[in-house]
Every structure is written in structure tokens, then in C-alpha cells.
C-alpha positions, 0 to 999 in steps of 0.5 A, a space after each residue: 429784349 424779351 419776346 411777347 405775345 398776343 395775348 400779352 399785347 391785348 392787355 395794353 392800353 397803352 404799350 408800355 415798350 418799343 415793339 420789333 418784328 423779328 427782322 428788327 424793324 419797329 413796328 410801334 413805339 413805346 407809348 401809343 395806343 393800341 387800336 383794335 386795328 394794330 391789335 389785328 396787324 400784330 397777328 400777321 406777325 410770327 414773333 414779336 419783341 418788346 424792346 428797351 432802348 435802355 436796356 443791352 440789346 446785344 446779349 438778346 437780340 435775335 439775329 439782325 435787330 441791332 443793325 436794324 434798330 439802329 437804322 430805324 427812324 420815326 416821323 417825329 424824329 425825321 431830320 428834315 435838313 438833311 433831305 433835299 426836296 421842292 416844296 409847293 409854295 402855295 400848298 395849305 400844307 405846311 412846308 415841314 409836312 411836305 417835307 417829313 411826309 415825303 421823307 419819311 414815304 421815300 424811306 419806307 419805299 427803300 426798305 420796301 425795295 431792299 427788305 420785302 413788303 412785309 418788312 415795310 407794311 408796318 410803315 406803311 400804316 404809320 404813313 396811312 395815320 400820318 396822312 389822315 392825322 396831319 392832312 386829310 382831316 385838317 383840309 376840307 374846301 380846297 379852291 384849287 387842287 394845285 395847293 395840296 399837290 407834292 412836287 418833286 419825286 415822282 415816285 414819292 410824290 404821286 402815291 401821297 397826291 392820290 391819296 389825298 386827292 382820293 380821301 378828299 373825293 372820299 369826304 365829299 362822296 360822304 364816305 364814313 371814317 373808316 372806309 375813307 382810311 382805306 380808300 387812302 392807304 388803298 390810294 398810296 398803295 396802289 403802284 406797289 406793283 412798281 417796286 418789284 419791276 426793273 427800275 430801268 423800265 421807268 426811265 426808257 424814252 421809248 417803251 417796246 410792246 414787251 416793255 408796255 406789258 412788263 410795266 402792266 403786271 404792276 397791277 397784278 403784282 401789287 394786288 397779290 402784295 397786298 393780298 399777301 399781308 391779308 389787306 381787306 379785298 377792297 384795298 387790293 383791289 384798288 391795285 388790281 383795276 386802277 388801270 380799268 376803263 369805263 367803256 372796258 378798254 383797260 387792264 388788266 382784265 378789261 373791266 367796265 362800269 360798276 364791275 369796277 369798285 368804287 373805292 378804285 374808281 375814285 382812284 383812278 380819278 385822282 391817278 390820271 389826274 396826278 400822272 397829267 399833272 406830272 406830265 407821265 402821259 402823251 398830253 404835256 400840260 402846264 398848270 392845272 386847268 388845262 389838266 381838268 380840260 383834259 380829264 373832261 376831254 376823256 371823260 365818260 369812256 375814262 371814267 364813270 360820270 359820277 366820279 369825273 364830275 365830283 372831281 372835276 366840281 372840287 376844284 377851280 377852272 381857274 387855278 392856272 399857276 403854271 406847275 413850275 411856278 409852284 416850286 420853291 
């Protein structure tokens, strides 16, 4: 265990140890590649450790890293077997992806909840590579948008439908590399928000008005999150204006039309079409048809033209499996 430096770092291709934070979280694995883009994420780092798993660390580990390390898990090696979840049995997604990608995510939200966003940030990039690497890149053509849904948790599963619903609107939008990863680690960001309110706000049958304007912060909340680690202004602001309107009658700041970013509002597309689907609003809908009949029936006071019609034109009027019929 020794501790190392920037400069040290920008020698590397290849990385030749485990990388820890100084909490003891690995931040990157022994072997990867080191992109300028991880280059400049280690910079938001007070100090950094190089660490081999072959070595003692408990001579000199700097206080918390060996309980840490030994609670820290990659995505290659998740068990799966161990964690219990639905898998869609007609996604075009692999059944062990459904079920590492939602593991994995469902992990890295604890440590968000337990350890504070910084903590967590590093994962969330892995999960963003994770995503375009064994998602994004390998679907383009989708018949049916019910094939690359995740069911189950809700909390896991909608910030992984909004990513990749918005990476494949990204695609057919003609968006570069660079700004469709964005616009996804932007999309599963997006109710980071969410993490730091009362749980208990999330389960209430019936919302009071004070209850309504507690769960609206999440906006704002998330933003000076994102805002915290330095993310570029067009992630954050993907969590700040994913609640905006078209016509202006949204939160938090009553934007309208082009004063919302594009980035956001192909969020915010894919946002309501996930909360519908998952039946979180007033509107209880069985498959996925009657889900784009309701995102045309709130239509351009919802959303700007260009980007319901995108949405809606990616997939078929016809895919009428019925959403409990999904699951395995």
C-alpha cells in the first residue's frame, strides 16, 4: 500500500495496481486502461492509494480501507445467484446482464445512501461503461420498447430504462460517442435527488402538499450533487429540469420550450414514459401500447414535438404484451 500521485498516474497506460480512495473504495482495477476522462476524475481525489491484493495491507492502510476493501465488489465478479430479482423474458438483453447490471446498480446506490455521493461516484462511472459497453452499443433497431425494459425494483430498475431508452433516442437523434455517454450516466443520474429524502416519502399512499413539495427538491438536490463532483453543466442539468414542461407548468423553475436543454428533454421523455410504465402516476396502464397512447394524449404541452415524435416512431403501436406477462 503506498500512496501515489497524478502525476505518477499520467505515466500509465495500463494501471499497473488496484487504485483506492482514501475512504478505501476501489476506484479502478488493476489492468484497465487509463482514458484521459479517468485521468481527469482522479483529479477530484485528495489522495490515492496503489494497492496489491498480495501484499499485507494492515501494516499500511490508512484508517477504514481494510473493512472497505473487503466490502468492495466489481461487476465481473458479481454473484448473481445470490441476488433475487424478475428478468423480462423477452428482453434482447441477456438474462445474466439484467441481472449484474441491476445488482451491481442496487449496490452502488447503497453506498450512495450509507457513504455520500463521493463515495459512490466512481461506480457510477463503471456502471455508465457498463451500460454502453454491454447495452447501448450492442441494441440499435428496437421493434418494441418492452424488450429492453428492466422490471422489478423500481428504484433500480427506472434509472437504467431512462438511460437506455435516452441513449437509444440519443443514437437516432444523431448524437456523437461522447455526448450520448453523457446524456446516459446524465439519464441514471437523473433522481440522484431521491437519495438524500425520507424514504418514507416514497411509500405514502396519499401525498399532502408539503409531502409534494419535499419530493420536488430532488431536482435541485440532485443538481448541486452532480454539481458537487464538477460533472459537466450538461449532466446536471439533466437533474435539475427533468420535471420541466413544454408549455412551462413544470418544476422547478417553470422552464419552457428551448430554455430546456435538449439533453433533458430527451430525458424527460423516456422519464414519463418509464414512470407510466411502472404505473407511478394517476394513469394505470397494462402493456406498452397504451403507454405511447398516453404519452401522444399529453403530447406537445408535455413535450417538445421533436422529441415525443422520435420517441414515439422508435417503436411499435403494436407491442401489447401485457407488463405482468414479462416477467420471469
Amino acid at each position: 500500500m503506498r500512496l501515489v500521485t497524478n502525476d505518477e498516474l499520467g505515466l500509465y497506460k495500463i494501471l499497473p495496481f488496484n487504485l483506492h480512495s482514501e475512504h478505501g473504495d476501489k476506484i479502478f482495477s488493476v489492468g484497465e486502461v487509463l482514458t484521459p476522462g479517468k485521468l481527469t476524475l482522479l483529479q477530484h481525489y485528495d489522495k490515492l492509494y496503489a494497492y496489491d491484493e498480495s501484499s499485507d495491507m494492515t501494516t499500511s492502510a490508512p484508517q477504514g480501507l481494510k473493512k472497505t476493501v473487503m466490502e468492495d465488489f466489481d461487476y465481473d465478479d458479481l454473484d448473481i445467484t445470490k441476488y433475487k430479482t424478475p428478468i423480462n423474458k423477452i428482453s434482447l438483453i441477456e438474462p445474466e446482464t439484467q441481472i449484474k447490471v441491476k445488482m451491481y446498480l442496487d449496490k452502488v446506490i447503497d453506498i450512495t445512501k450509507d457513504f455520500g455521493f463521493e463515495r459512490a461516484i466512481p461506480k457510477y462511472f463503471t456502471l455508465n461503461e457498463i451500460l454502453l459497453r454491454e447495452i447501448t452499443n450492442n441494441i440499435n433497431d428496437v421493434a418494441m420498447s418492452s424488450q429492453i425494459r428492466f422490471i422489478g425494483d423500481y428504484e433500480v430498475c427506472h434509472p437504467l430504462n431512462v438511460a437506455i431508452l435516452s441513449s437509444l433516442m440519443a443514437k437516432k437523434l444523431e448524437f456523437d460517442n461522447d455526448a450520448i455517454a453523457e446524456i446516459v450516466i446524465g439519464a441514471f443520474l437523473h433522481d440522484i435527488g431521491k437519495t438524500q429524502l425520507d424514504e418514507k416519502l416514497f411509500i405514502k399512499t396519499s401525498l399532502s402538499n408539503a409531502d409534494i413539495r419535499k419530493i420536488q427538491e430532488h431536482t435541485k438536490i440532485g443538481y448541486s450533487m452532480l454539481k458537487s463532483v464538477e460533472l459537466p453543466e450538461s449532466i446536471c442539468n439533466i437533474a435539475l429540469q427533468h420535471h420541466e414542461n413544454n408549455d412551462g407548468t413544470g418544476y422547478p423553475m417553470g422552464l419552457s420550450g428551448d430554455m430546456i436543454s435538449i439533453p433533458t428533454q430527451i430525458v424527460n421523455v423516456c422519464n414519463v414514459y418509464d414512470n407510466l410504465a411502472f404505473n407511478k402516476t394517476s394513469y394505470k396502464l397494462k402493456n406498452n401500447r397504451e403507454v405511447l397512447r398516453t404519452l401522444l394524449e399529453l403530447g406537445t404541452k408535455r413535450f417538445s414535438a421533436e422529441m415525443l415524435y422520435t420517441f414515439i416512431h422508435m417503436f411499435s403501436y403494436n407491442d401489447t404484451t401485457d407488463f405482468e406477462e414479462m416477467k420471469l
